[in-house]
C-alpha positions as CSV (number, residue, x, y, z in Angstrom):
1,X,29.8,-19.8,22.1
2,X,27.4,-22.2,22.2
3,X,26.6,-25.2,20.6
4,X,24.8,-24.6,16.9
5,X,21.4,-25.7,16.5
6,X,18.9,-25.6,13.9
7,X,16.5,-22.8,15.6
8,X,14.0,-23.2,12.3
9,X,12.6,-24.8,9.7
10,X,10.8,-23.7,6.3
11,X,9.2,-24.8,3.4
12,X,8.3,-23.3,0.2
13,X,5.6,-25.2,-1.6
14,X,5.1,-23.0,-4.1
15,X,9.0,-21.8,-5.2
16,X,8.6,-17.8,-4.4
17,X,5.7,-17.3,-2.3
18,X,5.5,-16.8,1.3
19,X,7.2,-19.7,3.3
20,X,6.0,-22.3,5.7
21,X,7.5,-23.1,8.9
22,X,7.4,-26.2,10.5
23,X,8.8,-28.2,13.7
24,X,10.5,-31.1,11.8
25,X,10.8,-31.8,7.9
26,X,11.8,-35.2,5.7
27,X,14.8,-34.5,3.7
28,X,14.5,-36.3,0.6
29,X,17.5,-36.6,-1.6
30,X,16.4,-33.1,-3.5
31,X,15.8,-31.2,-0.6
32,X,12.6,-31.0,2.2
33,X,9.5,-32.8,1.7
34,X,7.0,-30.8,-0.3
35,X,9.9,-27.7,-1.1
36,X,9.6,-26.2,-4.3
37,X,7.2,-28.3,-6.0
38,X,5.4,-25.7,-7.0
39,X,6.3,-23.1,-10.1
40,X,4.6,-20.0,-11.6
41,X,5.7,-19.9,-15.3
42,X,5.1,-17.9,-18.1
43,X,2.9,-19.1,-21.0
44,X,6.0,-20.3,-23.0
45,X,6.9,-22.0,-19.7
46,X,9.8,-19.5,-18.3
47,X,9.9,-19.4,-14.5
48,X,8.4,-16.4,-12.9
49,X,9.7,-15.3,-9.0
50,X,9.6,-12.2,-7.7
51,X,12.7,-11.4,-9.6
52,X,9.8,-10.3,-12.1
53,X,6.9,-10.5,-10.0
54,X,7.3,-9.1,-6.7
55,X,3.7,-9.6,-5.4
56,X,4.3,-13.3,-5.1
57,X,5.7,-12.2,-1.9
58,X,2.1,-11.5,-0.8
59,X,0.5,-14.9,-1.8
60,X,0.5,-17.7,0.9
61,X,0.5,-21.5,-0.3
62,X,-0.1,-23.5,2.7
63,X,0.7,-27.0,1.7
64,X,-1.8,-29.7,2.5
65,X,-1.9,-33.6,2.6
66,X,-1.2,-35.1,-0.3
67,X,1.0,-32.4,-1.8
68,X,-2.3,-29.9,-2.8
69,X,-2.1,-26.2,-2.0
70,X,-4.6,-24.0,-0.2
71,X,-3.6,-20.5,-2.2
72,X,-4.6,-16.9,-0.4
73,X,-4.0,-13.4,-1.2
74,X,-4.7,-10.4,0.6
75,X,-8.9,-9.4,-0.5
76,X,-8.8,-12.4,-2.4
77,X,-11.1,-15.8,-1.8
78,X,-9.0,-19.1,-1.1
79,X,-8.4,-21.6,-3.7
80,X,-7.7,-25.5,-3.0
81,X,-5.4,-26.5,-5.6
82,X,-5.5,-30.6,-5.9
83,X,-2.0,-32.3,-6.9
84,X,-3.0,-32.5,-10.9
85,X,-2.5,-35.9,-12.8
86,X,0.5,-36.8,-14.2
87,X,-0.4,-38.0,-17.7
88,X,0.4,-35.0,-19.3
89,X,3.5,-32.8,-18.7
90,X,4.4,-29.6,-20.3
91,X,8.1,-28.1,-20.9
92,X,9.3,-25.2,-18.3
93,X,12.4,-23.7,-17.6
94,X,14.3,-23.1,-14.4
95,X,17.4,-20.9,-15.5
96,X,18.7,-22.5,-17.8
97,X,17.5,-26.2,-16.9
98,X,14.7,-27.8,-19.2
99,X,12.2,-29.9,-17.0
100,X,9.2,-31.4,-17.8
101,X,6.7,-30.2,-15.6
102,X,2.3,-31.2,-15.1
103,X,-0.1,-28.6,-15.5
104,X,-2.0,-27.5,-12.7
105,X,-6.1,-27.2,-13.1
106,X,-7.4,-23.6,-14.6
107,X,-9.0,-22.2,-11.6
108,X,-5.4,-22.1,-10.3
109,X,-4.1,-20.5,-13.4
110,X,-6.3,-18.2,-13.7
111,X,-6.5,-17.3,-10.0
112,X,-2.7,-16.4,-10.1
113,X,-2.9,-14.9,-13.5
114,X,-5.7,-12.2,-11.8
115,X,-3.6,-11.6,-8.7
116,X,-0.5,-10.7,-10.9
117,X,-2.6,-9.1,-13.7
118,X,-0.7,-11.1,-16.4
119,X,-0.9,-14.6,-17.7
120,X,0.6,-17.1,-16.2
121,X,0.6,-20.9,-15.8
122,X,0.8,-22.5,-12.4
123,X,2.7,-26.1,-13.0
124,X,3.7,-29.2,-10.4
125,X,6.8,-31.4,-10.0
126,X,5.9,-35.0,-10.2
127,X,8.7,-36.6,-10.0
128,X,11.7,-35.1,-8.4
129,X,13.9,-38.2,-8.8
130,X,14.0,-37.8,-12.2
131,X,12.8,-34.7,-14.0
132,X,15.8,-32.0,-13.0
133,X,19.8,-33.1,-12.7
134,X,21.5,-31.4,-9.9
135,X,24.5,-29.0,-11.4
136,X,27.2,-31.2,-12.6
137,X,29.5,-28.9,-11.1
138,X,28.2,-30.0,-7.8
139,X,27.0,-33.3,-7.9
140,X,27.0,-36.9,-7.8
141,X,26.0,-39.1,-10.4
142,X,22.3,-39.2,-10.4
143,X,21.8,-36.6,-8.0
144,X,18.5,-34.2,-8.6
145,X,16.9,-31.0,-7.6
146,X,13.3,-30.0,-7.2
147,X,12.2,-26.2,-8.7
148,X,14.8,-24.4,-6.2
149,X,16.9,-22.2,-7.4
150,X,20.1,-24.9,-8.1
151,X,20.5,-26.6,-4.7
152,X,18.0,-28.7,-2.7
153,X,18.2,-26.7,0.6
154,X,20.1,-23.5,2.0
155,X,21.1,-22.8,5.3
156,X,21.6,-19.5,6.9
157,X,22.7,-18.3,10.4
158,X,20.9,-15.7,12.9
159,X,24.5,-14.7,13.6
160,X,25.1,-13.9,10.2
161,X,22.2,-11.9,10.3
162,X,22.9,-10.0,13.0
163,X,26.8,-9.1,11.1
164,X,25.1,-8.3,8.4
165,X,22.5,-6.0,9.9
166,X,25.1,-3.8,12.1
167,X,26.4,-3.0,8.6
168,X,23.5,-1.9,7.3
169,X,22.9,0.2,10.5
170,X,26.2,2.1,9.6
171,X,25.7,2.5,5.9
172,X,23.5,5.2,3.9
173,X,20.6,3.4,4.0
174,X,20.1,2.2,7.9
175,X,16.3,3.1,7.8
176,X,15.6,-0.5,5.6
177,X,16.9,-2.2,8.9
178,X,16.9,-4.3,10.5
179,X,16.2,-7.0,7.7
180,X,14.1,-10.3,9.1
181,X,15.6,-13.6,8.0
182,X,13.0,-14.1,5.0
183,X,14.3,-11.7,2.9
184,X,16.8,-14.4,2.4
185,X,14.2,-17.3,2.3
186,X,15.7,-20.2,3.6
187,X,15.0,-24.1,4.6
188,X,17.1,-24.2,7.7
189,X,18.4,-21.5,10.0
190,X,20.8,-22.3,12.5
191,X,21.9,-20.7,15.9
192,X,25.1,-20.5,18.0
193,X,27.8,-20.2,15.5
194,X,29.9,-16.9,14.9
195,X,29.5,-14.6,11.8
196,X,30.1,-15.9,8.9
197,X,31.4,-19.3,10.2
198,X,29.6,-21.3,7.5
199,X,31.6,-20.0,5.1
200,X,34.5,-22.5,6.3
201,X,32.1,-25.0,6.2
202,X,32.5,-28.0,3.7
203,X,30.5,-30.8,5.4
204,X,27.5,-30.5,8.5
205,X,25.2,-33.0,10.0
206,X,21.5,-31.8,11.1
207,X,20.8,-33.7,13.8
208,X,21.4,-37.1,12.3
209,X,21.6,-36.2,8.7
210,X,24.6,-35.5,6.7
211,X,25.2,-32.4,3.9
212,X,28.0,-31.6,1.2
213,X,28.1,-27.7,1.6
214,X,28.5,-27.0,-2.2
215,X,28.4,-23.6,-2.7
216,X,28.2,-20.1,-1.2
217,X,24.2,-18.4,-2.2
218,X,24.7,-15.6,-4.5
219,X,21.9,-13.1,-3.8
220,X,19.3,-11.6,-6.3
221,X,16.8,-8.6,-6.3
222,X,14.3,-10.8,-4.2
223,X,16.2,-9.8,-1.1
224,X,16.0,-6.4,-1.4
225,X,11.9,-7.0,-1.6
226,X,9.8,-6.4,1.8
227,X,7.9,-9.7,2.0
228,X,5.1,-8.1,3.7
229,X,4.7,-5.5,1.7
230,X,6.3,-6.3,-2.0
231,X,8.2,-2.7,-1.8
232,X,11.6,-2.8,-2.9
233,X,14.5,-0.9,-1.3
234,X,18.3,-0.8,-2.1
235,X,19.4,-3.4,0.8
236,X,21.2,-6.0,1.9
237,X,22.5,-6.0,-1.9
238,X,23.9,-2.7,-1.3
239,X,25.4,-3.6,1.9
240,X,26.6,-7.1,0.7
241,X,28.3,-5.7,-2.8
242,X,30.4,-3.7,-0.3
243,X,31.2,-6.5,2.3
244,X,30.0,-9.8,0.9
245,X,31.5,-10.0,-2.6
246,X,33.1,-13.2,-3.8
247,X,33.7,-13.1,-7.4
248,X,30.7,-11.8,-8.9
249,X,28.5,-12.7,-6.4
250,X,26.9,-11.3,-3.6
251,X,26.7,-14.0,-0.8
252,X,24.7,-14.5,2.1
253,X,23.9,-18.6,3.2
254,X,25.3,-21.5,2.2
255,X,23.6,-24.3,-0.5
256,X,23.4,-28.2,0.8
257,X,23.1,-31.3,-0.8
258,X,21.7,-34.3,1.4
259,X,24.2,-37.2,1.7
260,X,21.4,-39.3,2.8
261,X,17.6,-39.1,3.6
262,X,16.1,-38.9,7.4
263,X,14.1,-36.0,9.2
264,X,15.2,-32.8,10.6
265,X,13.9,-31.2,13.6
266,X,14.2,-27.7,15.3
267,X,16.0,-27.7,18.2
268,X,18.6,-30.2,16.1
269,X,22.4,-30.0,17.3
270,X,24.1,-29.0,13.5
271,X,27.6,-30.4,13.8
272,X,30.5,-28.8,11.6
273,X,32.2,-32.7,10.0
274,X,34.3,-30.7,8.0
């Protein structure tokens, strides 16, 4: 078996659209520069994802200097979104995590709102240090997380992958294979381990920065959604409720927490510490 290596990088600018990859990415202590800074949220200021929404899949944000947003859609004009100004922040809610939250502009609103044929708002982080306490299930004092899900990045592994799509080649629904890796969306993908080795895993390095492994990444709906179409089918969850179950959760990836700040870069050695 080879050495591991990070074989991939991506980042979500706006939490549940189409991802970004990149050659090298800062890890701040709540996860990758410019990841999930970015939320679509109801009018009372619920998150929306394609849990509810599954055309999000279709919308690119490509993130641009500064932290502003170049939004596209299939048919639809682009839009420049500019980072908005702090002075005024509204309340939104991630789960069940309270954050205080800026408005975006109204063109971007109202751009979104069109694409997804409801109302929505379209809001910004500004200030991941302090708006959103990391689960004090998992964390250290004073620890943060930007608008992911619950853990500043997630890892996943091609070999894993592969396991997982043999399954679903044997299984009653083999024609939804073989899935790609962004079904499962996440920030670093890493090569040369065997299946389902991260699952052991309790501490890693990424080339020179360090990460508590917390928690295993219980899957949703979202993975079942073709991210280049927004059709949904009945796998991996199918597949993973029969082989990937712990507890009440279907797993696939691992959730990190940076010990420290530095940059990552593909073609990074990821060393198991623990």
């Amino acid at each position: 078996m080879p050495n591991p290596t990070l074989r991939s990088i991506h980042i979500h600018p706006l939490k549940s659209v189409q991802g970004h990859a990149t050659a090298e990415a800062v890890v701040e202590p709540w996860g990758l520069a410019g990841d999930r800074r970015w939320m679509v949220v109801e009018p009372d200021g619920r998150s929306i994802t394609q849990r509810q929404q599954p055309r999000l899949a279709l919308v690119t944000a490509e993130p641009l200097p500064g932290g502003a947003l170049r939004l596209t859609a299939p048919g639809r004009e682009p839009l420049t979104v500019p980072v908005p100004d702090a002075s005024r922040t509204v309340p939104v809610e991630v789960w069940r995590d309270k954050v205080a939250a800026v408005p975006a502009g109204e063109p971007a609103s109202a751009w979104l709102s069109d694409w997804l044929g409801t109302a929505i708002r379209l809001v910004h982080l500004d200030d991941p240090a302090h708006r959103r306490p990391l689960d004090p299930g998992y964390a250290q004092p004073g620890e943060t997380v930007s608008f992911a899900d619950g853990f500043p990045l997630l890892i996943a592994a091609l070999s894993s992958l592969d396991a997982l799509n043999s399954l679903i080649e044997q299984g009653d629904h083999a024609d939804e294979g073989p899935l790609p890796m962004n079904r499962f969306r996440p920030n670093a993908v890493v090569d040369g381990t065997a299946p389902w080795a991260e699952d052991e895993w309790s501490r890693i390095a990424i080339g020179e920065v360090p990460f508590r492994v917390a928690k295993p990444c219980g899957r949703c709906v979202v993975t079942t959604t073709d991210q280049r179409t927004a059709e949904r089918g009945k796998e991996p969850l199918r597949t993973l409720a029969q082989h990937r179950r712990f507890g009440d959760q279907l797993v696939f990836g691992q959730n990190l927490v940076p010990e420290t700040t530095g940059t990552i870069r593909v073609g990074d050695p990821v060393k198991i510490l623990e």
